[in-house]
Every structure is written in structure tokens, then in C-alpha cells.
C-alpha positions, 0 to 999 in steps of 0.5 A: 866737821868730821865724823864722832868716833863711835862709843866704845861701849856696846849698845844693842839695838834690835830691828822691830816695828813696835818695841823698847829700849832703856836706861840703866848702870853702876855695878850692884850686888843682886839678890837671886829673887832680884836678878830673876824680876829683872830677867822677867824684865828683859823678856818683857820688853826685848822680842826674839831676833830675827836677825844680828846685824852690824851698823854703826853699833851691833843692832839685831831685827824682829818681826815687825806688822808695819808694812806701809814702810819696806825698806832695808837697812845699808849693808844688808840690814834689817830684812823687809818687814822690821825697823832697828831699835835699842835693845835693853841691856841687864845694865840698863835696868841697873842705872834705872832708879827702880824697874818701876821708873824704868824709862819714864820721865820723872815729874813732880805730880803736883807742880805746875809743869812749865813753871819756871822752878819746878821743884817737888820730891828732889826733882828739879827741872829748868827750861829756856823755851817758847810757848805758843798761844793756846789754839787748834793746832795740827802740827808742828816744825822747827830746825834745831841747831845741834850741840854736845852740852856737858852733862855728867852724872846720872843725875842730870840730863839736858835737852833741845826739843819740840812740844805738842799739848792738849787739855789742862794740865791736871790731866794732860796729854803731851809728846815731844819729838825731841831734836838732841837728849844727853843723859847718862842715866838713861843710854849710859854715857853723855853722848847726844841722841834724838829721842822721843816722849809722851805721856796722857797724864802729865808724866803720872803714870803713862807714857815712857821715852822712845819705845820703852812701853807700847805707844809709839810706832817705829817705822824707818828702817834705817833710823832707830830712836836714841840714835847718836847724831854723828855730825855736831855744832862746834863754836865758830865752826860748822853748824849742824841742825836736825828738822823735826816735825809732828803733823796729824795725818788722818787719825794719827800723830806722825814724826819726821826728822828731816822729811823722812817718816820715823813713826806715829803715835797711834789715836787709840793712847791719847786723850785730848790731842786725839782730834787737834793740840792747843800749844806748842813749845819750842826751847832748852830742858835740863833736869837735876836732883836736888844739890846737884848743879844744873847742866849746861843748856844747848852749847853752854853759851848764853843765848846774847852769844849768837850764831855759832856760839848759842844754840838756836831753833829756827824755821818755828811753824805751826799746822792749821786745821787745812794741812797749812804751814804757818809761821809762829806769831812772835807773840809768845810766851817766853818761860826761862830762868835768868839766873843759869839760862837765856833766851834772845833774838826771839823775831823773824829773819828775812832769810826763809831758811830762818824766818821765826828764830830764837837763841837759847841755853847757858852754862847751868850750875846752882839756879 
């Protein structure tokens, strides 16, 4: 399958080793008090470039103090020293509900996270997804098949992604190397990114997505968060997956995306999860506003449709305390709602480059 056109619109991205990116659009009248919060806004989270350079999309690089990764981006990219991020834009912070929110996951405070409707403050998310047993885990890995849903509005996005969680859910810590996120509010068109969350509170107050607040640590010089994935599943055609996975290394949580090191997540922001996890999940997210319908779900297909029609996640493993890749037991959890989405074929294939495998997603609409 032949290449995405690149987007039209301009994005920013900055090269940096710890830093922000965003959400944010539709043209407003601001006050002069208003457009002087948001400025202040912008310096907060941009650093000064250290250099412009021009990849895929215009990107600039900062200063960076991580130095256990010193490569350079191809064509001359980002010197010795700096990763690429997302810069944020004047336009990012206009889509964003408030600067408050800006970057943040909006979870209901009290609902019970997982549930198969969580509806509380016109927020409303549903899931097709796979739940481990609750035990000392170290890590996770799964290959996620990639699709384009159909997802248009800000008001909605979709999702297929990893879970890690520790502790009770009333004061939780959780991050997600998600493989694909389409949602307009937050990059300002429907295009499928690999993004990242996390959060030590169940999404009350801590935590943000990608590098939108200090946490995470971008480490590779070529790979910035919220990247567009350029090469996507298409039906009966080819069939494209990214391999994503989360280990403990030493004190920290390490990301990898197809056996190159992303970065980590530092020891010092966590809480439970600082020595091990307790569950993972593997599956479909997709989240809307109350009366608006539910977007589609991995490629939009029911899951009974299967391979190169469903989306699917494959190769599920888990990480023992020994460093030990195991394969999930099939005895798991299944959370989804039947009345938009599905799950199917959750076993083990003899061929080892599926082994522990599932099928999920659906068409959405009012569920």
C-alpha cells in the first residue's frame, strides 16, 4: 500500500528531549487579557529552537540533557543532543476546552473506569478490550493491527492501545503506549497517530498525553510522539501493524515501538507502578459527548469479520518479574459493548507471529 499524502496543514514539531505538544481550533474572537494567558501558555510549554528543520512536516529542535541516545535525524535533522516533538500552535489551545484541560484525558472523577458505560459530566467512552489477571507484572507487548476509523468532530476520537495499571482504581496509576489515536480536537485533523498517556490519579489531575506536561521522556531522534503512521491496513488488502511494548528496566518504564527505545517514563511520577504493575489491557477506546454518536472502532468492521477486514491485536505478552516474556493466559476478561462493538476469536494461533490474538472494533453510533 502506497504511501499517506502528507497533510496540508502545518504542523510544528520541535526536537527536544523533554517537552510538549497539543490540541486546539475553530476561529474565536479573543480578548486582549485572553490572547496574553495563552502566549504566557505557549512560552510555557515550547523551549526555544535550537534549530528549523524539514521532515515529513516542518519540525525545529531544542536542547535536550539525554544523552544515553545520540543519533541524527535523516537529511540532517536534529543535531546530537535533541529528539523531535510537536510544537504547540496559537490554534492548538483554541480547539482545547479550556487551558485547564488542555492535553488532558477527560474522565469522569467518579465512574468506575472499564465499565462497560461510563457516562458521567457529558462524558462518555466505550471499550472492546482485554483484561489480564490482576498480578506482578513488568511489562507488556502486543503487535496492533493499523487502521484509519472514521472519526469526525471534535467531539469524539478512537483508539487502539496497550494498558498498564497499578493500585485501586480511586487513586490509580496507569500509562498506555497507545499503537493509533484519531481525534481532531487534540492535532487538529482525523489523521492516525501513535500517542501516549498516563496519569497517577485516575485522570483527576495528573498526567497528560504524549509530552504535553513533564513525565515522559522522548528519547529517539527520528520518532516524535503523535507521529502520523504513513503505511495503513486497508480491507482485503495489505495489513499493517505497529509492535509496541512497555518493560521495567531498572527504575524506570521504558517505550518501544518496533524494537526501537521511544522513552520512559521516569520512577519519580509514579506511584503504585513504581516497583511492578498489576494488570494489563490490550483492545479498542472510543469517547464522545453526550448526543453525539460513537465513532467507529478499529476499522469500522465487527470483529466476526476477521483478518483484513477487523482489526485485530496479536502476539499479547506479559513481563515476569525475571525479565521473561510469557504469553497471555486466555483466561481474561473481556469488557465490550455489543450494542456498537465486539470482540471475537480471543485464543491462540499455532503460527508464532500470532500466538495469544483477538479481533475487535465496530461501526459505533448511539450505544
Amino acid at each position: 500500500m502506497g504511501l499517506m499524502a502528507p497533510t496540508l496543514r502545518t504542523l510544528t514539531l520541535v526536537c527536544i528531549a523533554l517537552c510538549m505538544s497539543l490540541y486546539g481550533t475553530t476561529a474565536e474572537c479573543l480578548s486582549t487579557e485572553k490572547f496574553l494567558e495563552m502566549k504566557r501558555h505557549l512560552r510555557s510549554l515550547n523551549k526555544p529552537a535550537v534549530k528549523s528543520i524539514q521532515i515529513l512536516e516542518p519540525s525545529s529542535c531544542v536542547s535536550s540533557n539525554e544523552t544515553r541516545h545520540i543519533l541524527e535525524l535523516p537529511d540532517g535533522g536534529c543535531p546530537e543532543g535533541t529528539v523531535p516533538i510537536r510544537r504547540v500552535q496559537m490554534q492548538d489551545l483554541l480547539r482545547a476546552p479550556s487551558l485547564s484541560t488542555f492535553g488532558k484525558k477527560l474522565y469522569a472523577a467518579n465512574s468506575s473506569f472499564g465499565s462497560l458505560a461510563q457516562s458521567s459530566n457529558n462524558i462518555q467512552y466505550r471499550w472492546a478490550k482485554i483484561d489480564s489477571k490482576n498480578g506482578d507484572l513488568y511489562g507488556t507487548h502486543a503487535h496492533i493491527n493499523l487502521w484509519t476509523p472514521y472519526v469526525k468532530g471534535k467531539d469524539k476520537y478512537s483508539s487502539a492501545q496497550v494498558w498498564l495499571f497499578s493500585g485501586l482504581m480511586i487513586n490509580s496509576t496507569s500509562f498506555k503506549p497507545d499503537g493509533l489515536y484519531v481525534s481532531e480536537e487534540l492535532f487538529g485533523n482525523a489523521e492516525p497517530r501513535f500517542y501516549i498517556y498516563w496519569t497517577v490519579d485516575r485522570y483527576i489531575s495528573t498526567g497528560c498525553y504524549n509530552t504535553l506536561c513533564p513525565g515522559f521522556v522522548s528519547v529517539h531522534p527520528r520518532i516524535p510522539l503523535g507521529r502520523t503512521f504513513r503505511q495503513m491496513s486497508s480491507p482485503g488488502g495489505d495489513q499493517f501493524f505497529v509492535r509496541v511494548k512497555i518493560v521495567k528496566e531498572r527504575l524506570d518504564w521504558w517505550l518501544y515501538v518496533n524494537e526501537e527505545k521511544i522513552g520512559f517514563w521516569p520512577q519519580r511520577i509514579f506511584n503504585h507502578i513504581n516497583e511492578k504493575a498489576e494488570r494489563a489491557s490490550w483492545g479498542g477506546e472510543v469517547f464522545s459527548v453526550q448526543g453525539v454518536e460513537f465513532p467507529p472502532m478499529g476499522s469500522g468492521a465487527v470483529a466476526a469479520e476477521g483478518f483484513a477486514q477487523a482489526a485485530f491485536v496479536k502476539s499479547m505478552q506479559l513481563v515476569n518479574g525475571d525479565g521473561q516474556y510469557y504469553e497471555a493466559p486466555t483466561d481474561t476478561k473481556r469488557v465490550v459493548d455489543t450494542r456498537c462493538y465486539s470482540l471475537a476469536s480471543d485464543g491462540v494461533n499455532e503460527d508464532p507471529n500470532w500466538r495469544r490474538y483477538f479481533y475487535f472494533g465496530g461501526p459505533g453510533g448511539r450505544c
